[in-house]
N, C-alpha and C positions, 0 to 999 in steps of 0.2 A: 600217471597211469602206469606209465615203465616201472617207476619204483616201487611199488602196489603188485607188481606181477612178479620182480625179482626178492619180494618178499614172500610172498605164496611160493615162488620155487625154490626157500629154504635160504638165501643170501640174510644175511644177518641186515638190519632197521638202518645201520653206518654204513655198511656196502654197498646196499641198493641206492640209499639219499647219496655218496661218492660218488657212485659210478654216474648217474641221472644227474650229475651238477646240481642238486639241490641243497648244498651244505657246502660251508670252505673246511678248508682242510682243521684248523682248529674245533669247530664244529663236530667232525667226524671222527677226530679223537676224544671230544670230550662224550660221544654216544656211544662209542668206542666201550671206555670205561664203565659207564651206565649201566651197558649190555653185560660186561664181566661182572662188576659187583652187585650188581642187579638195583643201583639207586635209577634206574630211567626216571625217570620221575623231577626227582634233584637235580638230574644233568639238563634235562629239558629246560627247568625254569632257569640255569647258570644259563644255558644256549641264550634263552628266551633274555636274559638281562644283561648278557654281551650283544646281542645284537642289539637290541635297545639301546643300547651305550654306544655303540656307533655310530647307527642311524643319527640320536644326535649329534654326534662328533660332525659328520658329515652337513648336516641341515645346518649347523656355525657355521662351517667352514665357507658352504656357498652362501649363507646370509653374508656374511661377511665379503664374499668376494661382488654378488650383484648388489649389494647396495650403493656402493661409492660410483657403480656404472650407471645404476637407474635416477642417484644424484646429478652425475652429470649430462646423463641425456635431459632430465626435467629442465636443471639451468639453461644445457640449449636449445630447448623449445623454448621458453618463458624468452631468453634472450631473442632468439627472432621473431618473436609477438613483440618484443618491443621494437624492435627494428622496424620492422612492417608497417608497424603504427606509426613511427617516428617521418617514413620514410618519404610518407607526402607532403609532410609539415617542411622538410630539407628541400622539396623539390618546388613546392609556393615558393621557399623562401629565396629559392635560387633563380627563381624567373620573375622577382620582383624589379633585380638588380638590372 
C-alpha cells in the first residue's frame, strides 16, 4: 500500500518498490532501466525469470541440506523401534540365567 501511494505522489515504479523493500537492489536497477527505455514490460518478465531462478537455486540448496537430516532422524527412529522391540527379548533372556 506505501508503494501504491508513493507512486500516486509521482516517485518513479523503482523508487517506490526500493524504498518499501519490495525489490533487491538488482531488481530495482533492472526497472530502473525499463522505466528509461520504456521496455517495462521486458524488464518485468527478466525480474520475473531471475527470481524464478533463484527461488529454485534456493529450494536445491535446502532439499539438499534437510534431506540427509530427515535420513537420519528416520534411521533413528526406526533404530529405536528396533531396540524397544528387541529389548524384552534381552531382558527374558537375562533372567532365564
Amino acid at each position: 500500500a506505501a508503494a501504491i501511494e508513493s507512486v500516486r505522489e509521482g516517485q518513479s515504479l523503482a523508487q517506490a518498490m526500493e524504498h518499501n523493500g519490495l525489490t533487491t537492489p538488482v531488481a530495482a536497477r533492472m526497472l530502473r532501466v525499463g522505466e528509461r527505455s520504456g521496455n517495462m514490460g521486458e524488464m518485468m518478465e527478466r525480474i520475473a525469470s531471475f527470481c524464478d531462478d533463484e527461488l529454485a537455486r534456493w529450494v536445491a540448496i535446502v532439499t539438499r541440506l534437510i534431506e540427509p537430516v530427515l535420513m537420519t532422524v528416520i534411521g533413528l527412529l526406526i533404530g529405536v523401534i528396533v531396540v524397544l522391540m528387541y529389548f524384552p527379548i534381552f531382558q527374558l533372556a537375562g533372567s532365564i540365567r
